[in-house]
C-alpha positions as a LaTeX table, in Angstrom:
\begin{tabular}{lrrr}
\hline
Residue & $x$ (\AA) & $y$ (\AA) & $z$ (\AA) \\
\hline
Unk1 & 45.39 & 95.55 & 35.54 \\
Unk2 & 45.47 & 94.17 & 38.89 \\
Unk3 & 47.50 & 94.89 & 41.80 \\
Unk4 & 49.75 & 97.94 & 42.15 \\
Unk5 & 50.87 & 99.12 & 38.50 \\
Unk6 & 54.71 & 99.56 & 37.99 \\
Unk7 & 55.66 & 102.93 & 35.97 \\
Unk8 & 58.59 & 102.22 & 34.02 \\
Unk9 & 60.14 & 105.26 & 32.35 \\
Unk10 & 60.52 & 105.41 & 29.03 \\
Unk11 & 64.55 & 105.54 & 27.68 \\
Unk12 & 66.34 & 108.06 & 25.69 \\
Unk13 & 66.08 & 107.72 & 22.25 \\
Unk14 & 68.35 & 108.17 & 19.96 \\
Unk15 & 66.75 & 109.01 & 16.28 \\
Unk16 & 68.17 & 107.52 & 12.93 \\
Unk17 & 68.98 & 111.10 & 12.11 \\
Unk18 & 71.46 & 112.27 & 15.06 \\
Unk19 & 72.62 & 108.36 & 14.57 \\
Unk20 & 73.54 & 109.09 & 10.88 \\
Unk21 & 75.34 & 112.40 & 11.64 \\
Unk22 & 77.60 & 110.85 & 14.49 \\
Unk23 & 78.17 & 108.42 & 12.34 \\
Unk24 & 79.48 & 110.64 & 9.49 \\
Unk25 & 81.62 & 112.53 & 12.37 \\
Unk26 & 82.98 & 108.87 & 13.75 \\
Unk27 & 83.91 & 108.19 & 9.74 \\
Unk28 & 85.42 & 111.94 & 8.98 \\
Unk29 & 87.63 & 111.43 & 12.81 \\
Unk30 & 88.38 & 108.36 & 11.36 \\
Unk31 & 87.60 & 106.50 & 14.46 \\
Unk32 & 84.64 & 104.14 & 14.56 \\
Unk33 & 84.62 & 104.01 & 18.21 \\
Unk34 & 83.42 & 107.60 & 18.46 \\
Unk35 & 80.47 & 107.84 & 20.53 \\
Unk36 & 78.11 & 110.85 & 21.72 \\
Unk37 & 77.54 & 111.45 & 24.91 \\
Unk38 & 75.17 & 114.18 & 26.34 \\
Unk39 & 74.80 & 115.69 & 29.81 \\
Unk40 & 72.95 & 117.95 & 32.05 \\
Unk41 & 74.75 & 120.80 & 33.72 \\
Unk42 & 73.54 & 123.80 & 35.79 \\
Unk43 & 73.83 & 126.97 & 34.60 \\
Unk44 & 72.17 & 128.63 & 31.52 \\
Unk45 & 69.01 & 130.75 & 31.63 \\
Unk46 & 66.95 & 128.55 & 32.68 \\
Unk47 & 68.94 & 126.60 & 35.47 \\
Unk48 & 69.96 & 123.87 & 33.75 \\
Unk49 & 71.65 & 123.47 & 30.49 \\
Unk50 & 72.67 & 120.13 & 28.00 \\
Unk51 & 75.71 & 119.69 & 26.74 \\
Unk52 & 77.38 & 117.52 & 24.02 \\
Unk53 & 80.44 & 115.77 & 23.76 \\
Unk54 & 82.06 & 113.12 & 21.78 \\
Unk55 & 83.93 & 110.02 & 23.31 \\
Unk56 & 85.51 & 106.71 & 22.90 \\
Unk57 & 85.36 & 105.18 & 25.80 \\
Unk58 & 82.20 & 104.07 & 27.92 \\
Unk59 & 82.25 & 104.64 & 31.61 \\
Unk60 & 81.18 & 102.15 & 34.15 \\
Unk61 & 77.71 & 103.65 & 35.00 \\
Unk62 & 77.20 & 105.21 & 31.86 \\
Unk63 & 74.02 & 104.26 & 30.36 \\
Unk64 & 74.61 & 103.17 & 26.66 \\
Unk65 & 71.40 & 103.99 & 23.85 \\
Unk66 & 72.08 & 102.46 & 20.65 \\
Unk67 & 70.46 & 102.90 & 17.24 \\
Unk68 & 72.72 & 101.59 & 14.30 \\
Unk69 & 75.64 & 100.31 & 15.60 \\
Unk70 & 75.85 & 103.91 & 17.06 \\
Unk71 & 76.05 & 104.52 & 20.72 \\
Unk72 & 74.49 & 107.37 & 22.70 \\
Unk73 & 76.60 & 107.92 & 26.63 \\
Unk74 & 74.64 & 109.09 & 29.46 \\
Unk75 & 75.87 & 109.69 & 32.72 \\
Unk76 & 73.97 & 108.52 & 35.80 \\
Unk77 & 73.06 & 112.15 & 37.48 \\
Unk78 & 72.48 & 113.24 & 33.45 \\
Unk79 & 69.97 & 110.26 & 32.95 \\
Unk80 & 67.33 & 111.26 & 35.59 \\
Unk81 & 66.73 & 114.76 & 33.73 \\
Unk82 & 66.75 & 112.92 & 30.59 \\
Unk83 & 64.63 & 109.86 & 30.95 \\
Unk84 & 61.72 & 110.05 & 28.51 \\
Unk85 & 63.60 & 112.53 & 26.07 \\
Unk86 & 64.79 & 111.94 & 22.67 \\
Unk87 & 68.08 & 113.28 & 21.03 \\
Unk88 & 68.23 & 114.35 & 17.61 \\
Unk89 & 70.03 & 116.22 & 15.11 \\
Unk90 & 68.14 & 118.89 & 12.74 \\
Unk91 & 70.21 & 121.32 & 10.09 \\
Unk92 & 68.59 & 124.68 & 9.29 \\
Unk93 & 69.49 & 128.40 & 8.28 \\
Unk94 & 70.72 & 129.01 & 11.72 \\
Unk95 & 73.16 & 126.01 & 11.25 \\
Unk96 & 73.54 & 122.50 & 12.16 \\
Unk97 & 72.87 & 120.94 & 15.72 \\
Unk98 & 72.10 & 118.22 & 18.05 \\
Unk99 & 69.32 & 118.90 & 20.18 \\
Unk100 & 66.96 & 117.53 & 22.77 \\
Unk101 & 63.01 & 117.14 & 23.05 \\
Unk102 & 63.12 & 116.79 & 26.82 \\
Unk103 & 58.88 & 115.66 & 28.36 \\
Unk104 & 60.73 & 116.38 & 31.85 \\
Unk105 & 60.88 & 119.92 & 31.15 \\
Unk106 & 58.70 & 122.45 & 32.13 \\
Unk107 & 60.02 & 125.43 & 30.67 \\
Unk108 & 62.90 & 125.58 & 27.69 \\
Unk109 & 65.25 & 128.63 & 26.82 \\
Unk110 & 64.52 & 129.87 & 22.82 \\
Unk111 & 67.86 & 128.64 & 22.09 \\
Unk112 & 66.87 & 124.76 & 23.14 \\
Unk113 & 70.07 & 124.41 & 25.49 \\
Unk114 & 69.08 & 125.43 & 28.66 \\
Unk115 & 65.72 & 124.49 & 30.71 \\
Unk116 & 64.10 & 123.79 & 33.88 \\
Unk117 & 62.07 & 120.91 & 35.52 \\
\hline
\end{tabular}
């Protein structure tokens, strides 16, 4: 390549499996407008923690990930933790959850909610 190369981070992603759980929330709420939106907080154990919420409405700056006809919200300060990271959904025998493979972070509480970069 010639001349100065231009890094160009990779966006969330939002997998078909979180998609297909929000979706089944959006249909059992009865609203098809529901949308998740996750965000970065401080606090936790290690610093900083994520958080999930669901909405209907889309903010100005919010950045907007689709997969499905389903929509993943990101706030602007959120987004620069969670560039590169991808958001999915996973049920087990300690329950069901969304959660976050973040490449940003360099170390990750055992409960998957809280980290540090």
């Amino acid at each position: 390549m010639s001349g100065a190369e231009t890094f160009i981070p990779t966006p969330l992603i939002l997998t078909d499996r979180a998609a297909a759980r929000v979706r089944q929330l959006a249909q059992a709420e009865h609203n098809p407008a529901l949308k998740l939106r996750v965000y970065v907080t401080g606090g936790g154990c290690s610093g900083f923690q994520y958080g999930f919420d669901f909405s209907d409405e889309v903010q100005e700056d919010d950045t907007v990930i689709e997969n499905g006809g389903v929509s993943l919200l990101v706030d602007p300060l959120s987004y620069q933790y969670l560039v590169g990271s991808t958001v999915d959904f996973e049920e087990g025998l300690a329950g069901a959850r969304f959660l976050i493979q973040n490449p940003n972070a360099t170390t990750t509480c055992g409960c998957g909610i809280s980290f540090t970069v």
